[in-house]
C-alpha positions as CSV (number, residue, x, y, z in Angstrom):
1,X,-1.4,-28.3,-170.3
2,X,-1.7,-30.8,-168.0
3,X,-4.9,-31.8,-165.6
4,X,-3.6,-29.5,-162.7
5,X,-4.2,-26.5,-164.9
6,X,-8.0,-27.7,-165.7
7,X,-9.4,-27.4,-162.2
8,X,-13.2,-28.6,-163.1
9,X,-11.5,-31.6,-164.4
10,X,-9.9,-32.2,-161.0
11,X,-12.1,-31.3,-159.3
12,X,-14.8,-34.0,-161.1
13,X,-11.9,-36.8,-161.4
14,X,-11.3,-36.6,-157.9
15,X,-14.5,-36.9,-156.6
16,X,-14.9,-40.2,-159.0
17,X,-11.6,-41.4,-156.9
18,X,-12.9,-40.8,-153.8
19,X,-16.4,-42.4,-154.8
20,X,-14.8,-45.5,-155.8
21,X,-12.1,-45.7,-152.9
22,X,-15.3,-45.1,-150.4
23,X,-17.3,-48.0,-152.1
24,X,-14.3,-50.1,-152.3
25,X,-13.7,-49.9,-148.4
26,X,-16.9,-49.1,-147.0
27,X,-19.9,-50.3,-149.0
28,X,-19.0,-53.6,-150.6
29,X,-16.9,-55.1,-147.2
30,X,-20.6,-54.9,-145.5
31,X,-22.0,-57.4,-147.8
32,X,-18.7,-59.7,-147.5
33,X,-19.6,-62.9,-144.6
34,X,-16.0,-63.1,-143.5
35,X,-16.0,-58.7,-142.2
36,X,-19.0,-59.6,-139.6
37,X,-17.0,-62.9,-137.6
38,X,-19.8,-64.8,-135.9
39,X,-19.4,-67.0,-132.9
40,X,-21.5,-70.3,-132.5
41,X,-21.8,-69.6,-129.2
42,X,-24.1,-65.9,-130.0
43,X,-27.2,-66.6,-130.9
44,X,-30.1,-64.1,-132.3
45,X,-32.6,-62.5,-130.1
46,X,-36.1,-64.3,-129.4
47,X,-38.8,-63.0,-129.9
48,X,-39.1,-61.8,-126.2
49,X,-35.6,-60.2,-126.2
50,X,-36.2,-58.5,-129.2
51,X,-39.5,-57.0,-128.0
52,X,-37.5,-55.8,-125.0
53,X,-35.2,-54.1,-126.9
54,X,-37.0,-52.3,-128.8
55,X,-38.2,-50.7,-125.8
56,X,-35.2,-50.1,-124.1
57,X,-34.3,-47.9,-127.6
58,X,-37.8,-46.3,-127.4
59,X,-37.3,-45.4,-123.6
60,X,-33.7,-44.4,-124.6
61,X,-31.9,-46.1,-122.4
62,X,-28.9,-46.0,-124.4
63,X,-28.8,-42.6,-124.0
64,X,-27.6,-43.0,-120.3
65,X,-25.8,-46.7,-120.5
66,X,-23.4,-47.7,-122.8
67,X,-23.0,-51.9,-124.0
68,X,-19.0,-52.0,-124.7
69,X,-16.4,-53.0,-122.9
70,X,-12.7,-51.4,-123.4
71,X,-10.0,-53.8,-123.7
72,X,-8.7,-51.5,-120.1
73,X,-7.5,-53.2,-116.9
74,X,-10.0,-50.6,-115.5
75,X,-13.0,-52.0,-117.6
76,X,-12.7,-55.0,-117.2
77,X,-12.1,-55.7,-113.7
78,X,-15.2,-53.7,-113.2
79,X,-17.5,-55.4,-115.9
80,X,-16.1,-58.2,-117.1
81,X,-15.3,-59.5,-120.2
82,X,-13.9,-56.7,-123.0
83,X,-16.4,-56.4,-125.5
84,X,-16.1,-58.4,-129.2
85,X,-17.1,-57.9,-132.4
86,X,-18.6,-61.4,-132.6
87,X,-21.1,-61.0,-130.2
88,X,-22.9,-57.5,-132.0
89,X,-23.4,-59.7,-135.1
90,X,-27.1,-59.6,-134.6
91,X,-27.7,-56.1,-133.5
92,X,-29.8,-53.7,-135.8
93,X,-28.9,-51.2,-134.9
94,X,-25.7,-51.8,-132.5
95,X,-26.1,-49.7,-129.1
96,X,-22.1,-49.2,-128.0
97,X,-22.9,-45.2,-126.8
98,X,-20.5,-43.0,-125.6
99,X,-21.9,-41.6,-122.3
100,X,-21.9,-43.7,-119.3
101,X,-24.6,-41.2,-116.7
102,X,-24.9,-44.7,-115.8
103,X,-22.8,-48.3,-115.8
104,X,-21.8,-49.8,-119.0
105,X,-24.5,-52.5,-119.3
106,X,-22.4,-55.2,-121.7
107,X,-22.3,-57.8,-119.4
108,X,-25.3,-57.8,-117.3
109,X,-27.3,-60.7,-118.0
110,X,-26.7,-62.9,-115.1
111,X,-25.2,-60.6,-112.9
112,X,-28.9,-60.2,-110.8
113,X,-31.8,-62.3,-110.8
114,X,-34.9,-61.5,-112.2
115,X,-36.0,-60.4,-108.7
116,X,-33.9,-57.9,-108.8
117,X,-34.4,-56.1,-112.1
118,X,-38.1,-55.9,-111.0
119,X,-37.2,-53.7,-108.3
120,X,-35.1,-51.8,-109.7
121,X,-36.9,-50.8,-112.7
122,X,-40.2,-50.1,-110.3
123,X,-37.6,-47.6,-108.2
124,X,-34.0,-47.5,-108.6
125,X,-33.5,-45.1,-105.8
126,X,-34.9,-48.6,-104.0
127,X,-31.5,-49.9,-104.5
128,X,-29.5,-46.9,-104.9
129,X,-30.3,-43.7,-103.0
130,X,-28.6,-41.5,-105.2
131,X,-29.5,-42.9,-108.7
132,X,-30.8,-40.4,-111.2
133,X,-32.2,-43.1,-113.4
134,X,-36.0,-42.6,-113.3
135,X,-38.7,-45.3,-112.7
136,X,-40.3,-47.5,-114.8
137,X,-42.9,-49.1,-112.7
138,X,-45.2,-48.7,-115.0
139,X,-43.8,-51.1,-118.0
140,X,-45.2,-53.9,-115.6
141,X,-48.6,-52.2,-116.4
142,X,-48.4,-52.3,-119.8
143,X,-49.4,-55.5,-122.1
144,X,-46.5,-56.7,-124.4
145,X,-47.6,-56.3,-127.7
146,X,-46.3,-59.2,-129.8
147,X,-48.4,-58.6,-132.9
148,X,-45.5,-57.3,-135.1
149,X,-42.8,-59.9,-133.6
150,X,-42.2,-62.2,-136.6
151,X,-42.2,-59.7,-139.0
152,X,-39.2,-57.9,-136.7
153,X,-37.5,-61.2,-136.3
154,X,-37.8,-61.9,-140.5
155,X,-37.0,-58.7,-141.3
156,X,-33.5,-59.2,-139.2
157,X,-33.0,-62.5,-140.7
158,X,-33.1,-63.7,-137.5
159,X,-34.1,-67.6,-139.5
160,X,-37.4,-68.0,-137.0
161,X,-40.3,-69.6,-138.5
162,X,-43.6,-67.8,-136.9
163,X,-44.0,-70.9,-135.0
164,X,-40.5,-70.3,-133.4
165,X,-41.4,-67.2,-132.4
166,X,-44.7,-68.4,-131.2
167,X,-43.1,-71.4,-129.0
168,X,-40.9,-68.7,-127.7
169,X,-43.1,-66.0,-126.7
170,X,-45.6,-69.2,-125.0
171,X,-42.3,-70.4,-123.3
172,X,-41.2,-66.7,-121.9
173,X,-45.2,-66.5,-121.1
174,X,-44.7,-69.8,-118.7
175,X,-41.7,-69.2,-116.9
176,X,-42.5,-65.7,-115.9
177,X,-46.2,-66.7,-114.7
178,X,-45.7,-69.9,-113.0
179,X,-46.1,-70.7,-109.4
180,X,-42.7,-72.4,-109.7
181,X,-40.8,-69.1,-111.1
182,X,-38.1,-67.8,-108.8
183,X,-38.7,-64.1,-109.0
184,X,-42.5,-64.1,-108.6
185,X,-43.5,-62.5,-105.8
186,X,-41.1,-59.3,-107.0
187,X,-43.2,-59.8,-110.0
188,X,-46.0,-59.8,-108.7
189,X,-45.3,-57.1,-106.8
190,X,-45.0,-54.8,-109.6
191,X,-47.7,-56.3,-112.0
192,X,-51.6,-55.9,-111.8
193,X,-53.6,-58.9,-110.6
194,X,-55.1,-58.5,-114.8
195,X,-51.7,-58.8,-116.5
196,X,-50.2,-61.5,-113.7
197,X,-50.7,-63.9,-116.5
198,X,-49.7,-62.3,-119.2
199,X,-46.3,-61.0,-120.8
200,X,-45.5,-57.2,-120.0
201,X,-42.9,-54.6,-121.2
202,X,-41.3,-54.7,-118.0
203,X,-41.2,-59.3,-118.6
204,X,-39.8,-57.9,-122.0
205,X,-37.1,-55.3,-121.3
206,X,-35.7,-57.7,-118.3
207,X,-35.6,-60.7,-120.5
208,X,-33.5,-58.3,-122.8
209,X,-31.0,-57.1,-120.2
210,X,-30.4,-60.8,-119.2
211,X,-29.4,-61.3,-122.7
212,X,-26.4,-59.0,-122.5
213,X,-23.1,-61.0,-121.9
214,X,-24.9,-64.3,-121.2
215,X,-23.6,-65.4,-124.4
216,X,-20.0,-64.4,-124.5
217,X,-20.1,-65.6,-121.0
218,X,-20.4,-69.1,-122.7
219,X,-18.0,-68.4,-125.1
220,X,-15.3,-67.4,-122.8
221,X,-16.0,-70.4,-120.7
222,X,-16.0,-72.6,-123.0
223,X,-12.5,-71.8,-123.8
């Protein structure tokens, strides 16, 4: 009698074949360097960015925006730049989405000034009378908390010491707060005299969405 006749037999060899042929293909390429290609020209998060997108996952933002590019004529004439693997390599947990309610927001950074982002994100309809996205004037009111920002960065192996991430939350602290700062009076605009010198979560969540593309942007010029 052969195996085809025993079908608990079957039933358990298969499954073994199946559990090895899925940790063959799945499980072990994710702990292989040469699956997850990374470009020298995309570099980790700050500290800043990182914070800021963490709260554009706890608003859900994602939900609404996707952040890849098709390699379509359509796509790309409209955002730019199809979308490579390369430039995810730091992203825990990666935010492609399906559902565009709004535009694909890939290749952003750069695209407005900081000026612009305030405004939007204190009233969308502002800028576009018919947008559905809600507002979110009142992340300006809110203190960033950066109490937990090395351990984030550590955890992601992001290779900061804590005085990296210090020097980079002081530096983002600076620019957004000097007199000399482009966007300030939109900033101001939107931020409480009390936090005018301080980071916010709506300093944070912009400093993230001018992270998105600015890199590949590089790359592709430096080509």
């Amino acid at each position: 009698m052969g195996i085809n006749s025993k079908p608990v037999v079957f039933a358990v060899i298969s499954a073994a074949v199946i559990l090895v042929g899925t940790v063959a293909t799945v499980f072990i390429p994710l702990f292989i360097p040469s699956t997850q290609p990374v470009s020298p020209y995309v570099k980790p998060y700050t500290a800043v960015e990182l914070e800021g997108r963490d709260i554009y996952i706890r608003e859900g933002c994602n939900n609404c925006h996707t952040q890849t590019v098709r390699p379509l004529r359509t796509e790309v004439l409209r955002y730019g730049e199809y979308s490579k693997p390369e430039e995810f390599a730091y992203d825990r947990p990666f935010l492609w989405g399906s559902r565009r309610t709004g535009p694909d927001l890939n290749r952003i950074g750069g695209k407005y000034p900081d000026s612009w982002h305030y405004s939007h994100m204190q009233s969308p309809q502002r800028l576009f009378q018919k947008s559905n996205m809600p507002p979110y004037g009142w992340m300006a009111k809110n203190r960033l908390d950066t109490s937990n920002s090395f351990k984030k960065t550590s955890i992601l192996g992001y290779g900061y010491t804590e005085s990296d991430v210090k020097n980079q939350i002081d530096s983002c602290r600076s620019r957004v707060t000097a007199e000399s700062y482009a966007s300030k009076e939109s900033r101001n605009q939107v931020t409480p005299p009390e936090l005018q010198k301080d980071l916010t979560e709506m300093d944070a969540i912009i400093a993230y969405l001018q992270k998105l593309g600015r890199d590949v942007k590089n790359m592709e010029a430096a080509k």
